[in-house]
C-alpha positions in Angstrom: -42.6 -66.3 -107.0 -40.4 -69.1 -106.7 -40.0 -72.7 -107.6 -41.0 -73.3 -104.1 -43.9 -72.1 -104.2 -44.8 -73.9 -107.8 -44.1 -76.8 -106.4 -46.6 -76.3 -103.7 -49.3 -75.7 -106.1 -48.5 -79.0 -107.7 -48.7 -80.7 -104.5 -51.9 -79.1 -103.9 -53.0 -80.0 -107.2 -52.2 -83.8 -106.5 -53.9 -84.3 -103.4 -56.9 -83.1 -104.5 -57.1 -85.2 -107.1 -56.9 -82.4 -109.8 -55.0 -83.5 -113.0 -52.1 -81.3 -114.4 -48.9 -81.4 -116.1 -45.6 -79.6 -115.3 -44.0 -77.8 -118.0 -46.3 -78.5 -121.0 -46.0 -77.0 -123.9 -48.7 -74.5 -124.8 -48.1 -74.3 -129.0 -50.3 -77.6 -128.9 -52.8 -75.7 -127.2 -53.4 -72.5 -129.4 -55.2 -72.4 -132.6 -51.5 -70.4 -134.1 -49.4 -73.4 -132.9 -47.1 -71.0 -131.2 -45.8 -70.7 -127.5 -43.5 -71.7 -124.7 -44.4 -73.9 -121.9 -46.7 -73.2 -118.7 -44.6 -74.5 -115.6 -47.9 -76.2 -114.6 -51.2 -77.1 -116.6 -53.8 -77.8 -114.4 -57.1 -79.4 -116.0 -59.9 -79.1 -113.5 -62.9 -81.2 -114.4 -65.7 -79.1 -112.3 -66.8 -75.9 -110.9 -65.4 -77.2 -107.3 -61.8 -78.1 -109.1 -61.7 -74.4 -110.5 -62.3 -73.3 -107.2 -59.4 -75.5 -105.8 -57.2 -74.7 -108.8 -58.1 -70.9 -107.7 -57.2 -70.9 -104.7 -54.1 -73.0 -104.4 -52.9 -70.1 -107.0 -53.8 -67.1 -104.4 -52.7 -69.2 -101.2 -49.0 -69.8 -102.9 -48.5 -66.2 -105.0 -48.2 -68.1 -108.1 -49.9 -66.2 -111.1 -53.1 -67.7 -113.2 -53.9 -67.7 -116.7 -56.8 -69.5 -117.9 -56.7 -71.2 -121.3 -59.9 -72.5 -123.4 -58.9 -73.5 -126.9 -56.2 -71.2 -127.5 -57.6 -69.0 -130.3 -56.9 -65.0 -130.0 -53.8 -65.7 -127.9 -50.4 -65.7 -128.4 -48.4 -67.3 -125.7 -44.4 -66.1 -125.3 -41.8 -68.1 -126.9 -40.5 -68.4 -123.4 -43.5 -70.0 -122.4 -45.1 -68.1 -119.1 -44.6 -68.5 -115.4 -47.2 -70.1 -112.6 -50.4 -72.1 -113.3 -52.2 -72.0 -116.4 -55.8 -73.1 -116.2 -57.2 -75.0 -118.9 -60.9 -75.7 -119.5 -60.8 -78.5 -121.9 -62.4 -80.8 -119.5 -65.4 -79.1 -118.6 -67.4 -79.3 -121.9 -71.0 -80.7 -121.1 -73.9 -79.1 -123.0 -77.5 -80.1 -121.8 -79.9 -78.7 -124.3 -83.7 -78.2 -123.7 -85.1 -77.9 -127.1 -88.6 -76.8 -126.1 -87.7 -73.9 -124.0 -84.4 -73.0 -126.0 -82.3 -73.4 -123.4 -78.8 -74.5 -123.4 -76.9 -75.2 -120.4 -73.1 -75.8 -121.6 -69.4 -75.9 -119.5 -66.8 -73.0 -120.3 -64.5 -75.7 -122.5 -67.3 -76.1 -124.8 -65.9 -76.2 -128.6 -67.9 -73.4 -129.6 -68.6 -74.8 -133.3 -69.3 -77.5 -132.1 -71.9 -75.9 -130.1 -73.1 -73.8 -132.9 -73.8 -76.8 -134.6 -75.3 -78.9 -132.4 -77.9 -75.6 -131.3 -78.8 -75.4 -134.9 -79.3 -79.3 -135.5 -82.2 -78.5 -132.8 -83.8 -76.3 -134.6 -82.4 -73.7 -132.1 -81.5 -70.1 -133.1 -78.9 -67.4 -132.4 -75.4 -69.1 -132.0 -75.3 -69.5 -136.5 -74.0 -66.3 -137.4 -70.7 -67.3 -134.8 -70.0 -70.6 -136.2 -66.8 -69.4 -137.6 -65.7 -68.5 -134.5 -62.9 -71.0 -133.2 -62.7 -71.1 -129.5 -64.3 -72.5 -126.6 -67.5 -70.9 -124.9 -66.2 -69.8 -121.9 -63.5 -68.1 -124.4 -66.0 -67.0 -125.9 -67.9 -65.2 -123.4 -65.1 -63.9 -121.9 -64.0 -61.8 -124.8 -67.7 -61.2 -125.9 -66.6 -62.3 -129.4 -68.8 -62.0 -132.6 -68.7 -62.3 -136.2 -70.5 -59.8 -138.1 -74.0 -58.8 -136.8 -73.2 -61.6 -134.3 -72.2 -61.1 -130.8 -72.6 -64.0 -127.9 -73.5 -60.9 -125.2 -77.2 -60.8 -126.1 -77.5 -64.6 -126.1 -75.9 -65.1 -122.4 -79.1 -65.8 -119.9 -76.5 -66.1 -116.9 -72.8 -67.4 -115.8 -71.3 -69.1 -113.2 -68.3 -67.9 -112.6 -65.0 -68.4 -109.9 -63.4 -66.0 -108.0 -60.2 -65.8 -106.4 -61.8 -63.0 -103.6 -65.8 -64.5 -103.8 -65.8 -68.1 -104.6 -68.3 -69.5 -107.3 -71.4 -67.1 -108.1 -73.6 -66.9 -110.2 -74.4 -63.8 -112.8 -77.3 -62.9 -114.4 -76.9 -60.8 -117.9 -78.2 -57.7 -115.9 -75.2 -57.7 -114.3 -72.4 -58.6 -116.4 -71.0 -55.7 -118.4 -70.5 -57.4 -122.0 -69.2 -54.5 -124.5 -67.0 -54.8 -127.6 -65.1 -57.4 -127.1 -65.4 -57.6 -123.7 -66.6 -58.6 -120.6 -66.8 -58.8 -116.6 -65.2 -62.2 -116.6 -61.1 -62.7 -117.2 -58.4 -64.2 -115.3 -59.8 -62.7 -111.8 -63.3 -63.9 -112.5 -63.6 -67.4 -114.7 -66.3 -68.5 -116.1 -67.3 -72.2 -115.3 -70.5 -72.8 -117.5 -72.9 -70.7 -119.2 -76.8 -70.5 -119.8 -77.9 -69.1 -122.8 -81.2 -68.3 -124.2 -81.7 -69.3 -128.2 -85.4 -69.3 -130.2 -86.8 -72.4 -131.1 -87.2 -72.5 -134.4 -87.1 -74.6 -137.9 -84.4 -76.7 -137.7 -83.7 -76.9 -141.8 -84.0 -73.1 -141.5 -81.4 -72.4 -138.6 -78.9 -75.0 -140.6 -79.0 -73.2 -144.1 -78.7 -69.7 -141.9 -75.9 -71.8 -140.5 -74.6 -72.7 -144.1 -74.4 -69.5 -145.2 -72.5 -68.0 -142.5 -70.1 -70.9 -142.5 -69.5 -70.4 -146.7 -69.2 -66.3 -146.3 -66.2 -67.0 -143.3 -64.5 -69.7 -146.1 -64.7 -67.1 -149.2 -63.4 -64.2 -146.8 -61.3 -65.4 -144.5 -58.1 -67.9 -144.4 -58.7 -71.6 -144.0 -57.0 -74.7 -143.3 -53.6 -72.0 -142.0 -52.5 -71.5 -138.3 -54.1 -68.3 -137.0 -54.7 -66.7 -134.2 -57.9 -64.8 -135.7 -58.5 -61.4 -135.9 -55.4 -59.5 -134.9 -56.9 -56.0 -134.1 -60.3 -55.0 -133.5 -62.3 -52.8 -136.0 -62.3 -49.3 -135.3 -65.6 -47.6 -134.6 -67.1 -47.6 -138.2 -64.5 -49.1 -140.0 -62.7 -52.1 -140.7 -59.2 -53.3 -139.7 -59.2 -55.6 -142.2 -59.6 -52.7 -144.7 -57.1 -50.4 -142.9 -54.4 -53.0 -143.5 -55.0 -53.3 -147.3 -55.8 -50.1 -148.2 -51.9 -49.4 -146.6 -50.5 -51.9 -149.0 -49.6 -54.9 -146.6 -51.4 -58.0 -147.8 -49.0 -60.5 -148.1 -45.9 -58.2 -145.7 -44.1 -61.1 -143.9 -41.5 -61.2 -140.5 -39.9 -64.5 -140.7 -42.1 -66.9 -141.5 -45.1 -64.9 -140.3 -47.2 -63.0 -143.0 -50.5 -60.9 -143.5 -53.2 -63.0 -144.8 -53.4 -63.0 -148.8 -57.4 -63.3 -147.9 -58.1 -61.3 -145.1 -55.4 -58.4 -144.0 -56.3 -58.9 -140.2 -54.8 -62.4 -139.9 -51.7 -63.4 -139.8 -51.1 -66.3 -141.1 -47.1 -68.9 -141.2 -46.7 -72.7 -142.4 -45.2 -73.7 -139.4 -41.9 -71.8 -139.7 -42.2 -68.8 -137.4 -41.8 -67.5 -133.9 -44.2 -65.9 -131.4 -41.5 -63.1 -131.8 -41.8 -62.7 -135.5 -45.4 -62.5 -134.9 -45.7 -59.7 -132.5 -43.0 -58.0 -134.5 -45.2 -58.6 -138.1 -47.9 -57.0 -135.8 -45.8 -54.0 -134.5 -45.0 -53.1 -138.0 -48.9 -53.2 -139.3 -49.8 -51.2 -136.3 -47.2 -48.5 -136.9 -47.5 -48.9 -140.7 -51.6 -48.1 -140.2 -51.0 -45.0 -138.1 -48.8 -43.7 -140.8 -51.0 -44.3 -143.6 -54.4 -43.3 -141.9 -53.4 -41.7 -138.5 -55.1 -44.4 -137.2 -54.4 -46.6 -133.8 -55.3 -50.0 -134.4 -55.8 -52.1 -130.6 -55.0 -55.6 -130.6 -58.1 -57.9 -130.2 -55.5 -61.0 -130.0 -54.4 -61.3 -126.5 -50.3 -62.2 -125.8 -49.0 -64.0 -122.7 -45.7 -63.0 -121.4 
């Protein structure tokens, strides 16, 4: 890939009408703060612009990320190279109360969202409300909070690909597992339907309530975080893993396991992307030695 060819998707991106921004710095974009810039930002506003942002991408070689509101990533210090797509702009929700359905765009602010479904006397999203990215984040990682997961809740997707164009999936036919899904950088979700239960509305909001005070008694608020670092291991707990090896509080830099929960890492605002990875290199080795067991990353890291 070369500057050249950069450039040419910035051109592209111009004429169409398509707004971006050439070396923008992605800390501002993450939920951790952290991270390099992208050498171009593009922020399509529709399905169609996606398409476009796609395909200028392919046409010119240039690699594509796609960005929702930054949580579980951790972008290089370096910043990356080519196009990062960012969904901030495509965050309409249409809500029809009667039949529970919720039609919403992939830059949706999830908690928002949570919110909102509940205030309609709509249940299913409550138990994620802690959950701190956008939908189509969401969906794309299959995220979940204990006994919640979005997978069960997803009525159908459309989606852009770089080889098929936009489609649309049903839930029959997207494979949503732990933590994952069908959709990623070579399929993108555009908007989602989901299916919630009509229901008491003062009901769904205390459900709501009580998720939100069990995430602020267990977890670390009002810190930069990029959530959950690893995933729970089948039956177990990373967050127990880590304490019961002694590292609550074990800092690299400025970075530092969580005091409150051992599968964040937590910093103030002095600290690197580096440090960060390395923190996490050191928990991961430290865990396998303690337990002889691997912890996988759940936090995803652009390099």
């Amino acid at each position: 890939m070369s500057e050249l060819s950069v450039m040419a998707v910035a051109r592209g991106l111009e004429a169409a009408g398509i707004s971006f921004e050439r070396n923008a710095k992605l800390a501002r974009f993450t939920t951790i703060g952290l991270g390099g810039p992208a050498e171009v930002l593009a922020r399509p506003r529709s399905t169609e612009e996606i398409q476009t942002v796609v395909e200028l991408a392919k046409a010119h070689e240039v690699p594509l990320r796609v960005l929702g509101a930054g949580s579980n990533l951790l972008v290089n210090d370096a910043g990356v190279a080519g196009v990062v797509l960012h969904t901030g702009a495509l965050a309409h929700v249409r809500i029809d109360e009667e039949n529970g359905i919720v039609d919403a765009g992939a830059g949706c602010h999830f908690p928002s969202l949570v919110k909102k479904t509940a205030g309609c006397g709509l249940r299913g999203l409550e138990g994620g409300v802690g959950i701190p990215g956008s939908l189509g984040g969401v969906v794309t990682m299959n995220a979940g909070a204990y006994q919640f997961s979005i997978g069960p809740l997803v009525e159908s997707v459309e989606a852009v690909s770089a080889d098929s164009g936009v489609m649309t999936l049903t839930r029959p036919s997207i494979d949503f597992r732990y933590r994952k899904s069908s959709f990623g950088s070579d399929l993108i979700v555009a908007s989602v339907r989901l299916l919630l239960q009509p229901d008491s509305a003062t009901a769904v909001r205390a459900d709501l309530d009580a998720h939100m005070h069990t995430r602020k008694t267990t977890q670390p608020v009002g810190v930069k975080s990029a959530g959950c670092i690893f995933k729970n291991p089948e039956g177990d707990s990373a967050g127990r893993l880590i304490d019961a090896a002694g590292l609550k509080g074990l800092t690299v830099g400025g970075a530092r396991i969580s005091d409150v929960h051992a599968n964040f890492i937590v910093h103030d605002g002095a600290t690197t992307t580096a440090e960060v990875a390395a923190l996490i290199d050191r928990v991961r080795e430290s865990v396998a030695t303690t337990t002889q067991v691997e912890l996988e990353t759940e936090v995803m890291t652009w390099n």
